[in-house]
N, C-alpha and C positions, 0 to 999 in steps of 0.2 A: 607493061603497065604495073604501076606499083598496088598491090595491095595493103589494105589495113586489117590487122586480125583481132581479133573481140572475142575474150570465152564469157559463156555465160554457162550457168547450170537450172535448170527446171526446176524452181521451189515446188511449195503446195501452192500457194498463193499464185502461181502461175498455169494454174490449170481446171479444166470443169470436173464434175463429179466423176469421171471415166477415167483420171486420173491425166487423159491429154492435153495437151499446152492449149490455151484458147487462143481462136486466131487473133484477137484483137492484142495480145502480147507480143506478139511478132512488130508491132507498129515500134510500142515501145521500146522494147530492147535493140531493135533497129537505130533507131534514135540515141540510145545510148552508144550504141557504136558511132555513130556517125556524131556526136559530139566526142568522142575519145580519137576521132581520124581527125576532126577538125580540129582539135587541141595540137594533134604534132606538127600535121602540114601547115597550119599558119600561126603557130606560135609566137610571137608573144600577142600578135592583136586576135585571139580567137575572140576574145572576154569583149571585143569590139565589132564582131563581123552581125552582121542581120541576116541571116538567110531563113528562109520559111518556105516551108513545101508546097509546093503549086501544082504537083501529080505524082500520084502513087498508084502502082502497079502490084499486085501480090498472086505468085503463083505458090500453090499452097503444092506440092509434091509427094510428101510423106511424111506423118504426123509426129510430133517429139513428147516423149512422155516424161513423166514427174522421176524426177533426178538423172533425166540426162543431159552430158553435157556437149556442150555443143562450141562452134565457133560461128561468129559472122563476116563473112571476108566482105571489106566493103571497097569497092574501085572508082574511079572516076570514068564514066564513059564519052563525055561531052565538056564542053566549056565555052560558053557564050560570053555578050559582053555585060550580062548581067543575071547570069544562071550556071549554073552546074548541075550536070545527070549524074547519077553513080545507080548502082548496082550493089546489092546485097545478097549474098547469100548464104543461109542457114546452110552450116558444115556440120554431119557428126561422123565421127569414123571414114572419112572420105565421101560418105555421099551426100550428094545434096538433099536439104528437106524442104527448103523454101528459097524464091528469088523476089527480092524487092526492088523493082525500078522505080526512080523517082528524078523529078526534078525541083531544083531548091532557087529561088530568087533571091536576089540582093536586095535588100533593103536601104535608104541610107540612113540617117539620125533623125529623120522628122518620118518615116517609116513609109516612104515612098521607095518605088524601085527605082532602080538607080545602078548606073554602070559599077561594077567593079571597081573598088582600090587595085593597082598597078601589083600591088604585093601580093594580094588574094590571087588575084588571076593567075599570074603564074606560079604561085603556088599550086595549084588546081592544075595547071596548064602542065606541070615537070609532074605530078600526077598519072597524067595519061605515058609519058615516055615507058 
């Protein structure tokens, strides 16, 4: 399976008074990874795809604090004829701190679900190899 890798690093603005990352930052920066995956595997129509989250899973592991940096490896675990599963997870120094499962729908132009374009899907689908 191919992997997508994402660094990010722990602002202030990314963390509660105790100086640890708040969970609801994890949704975020998740999402930025997974629009920086989505940009390479289906490049040139990313600026065209509609996908929207329809389930999110977060297991919380071990806490990241204010200036660490981290990586998000994000994979594709699934591929329907109108959805994609992936997997996230927060990397520092080799261990895991957090796993994001989720799954994302197709949307089409009037924001109804709707099968895959032929090119997304397997895009998604060479993904998983």
């Amino acid at each position: 399976m191919k992997i997508h890798k994402f660094n990010f690093s722990v602002a202030y603005a990314d963390t509660d008074a105790g100086g640890i990352m708040y969970h609801g930052r994890y949704i975020e920066i998740a999402e930025r990874a997974r629009m920086a995956w989505l940009g390479k595997i289906a490049h040139p129509i990313a600026s065209d795809v509609g996908l929207v989250i329809t389930e999110l899973q977060i297991k919380y592991i071990r806490p990241l604090f204010l200036t660490d940096e981290f990586c998000v490896e994000t994979r594709v675990t699934g591929v329907g004829a109108a959805s994609v599963s992936v997997e996230q997870k927060f990397v520092k120094s080799g261990e895991i701190c957090a796993i994001l499962t989720g799954k994302a729908a197709y949307l089409n132009a009037d924001g109804r679900p709707a099968c895959m374009p032929t090119i997304l899907a397997d895009a998604f689908a060479e993904s998983l190899k």
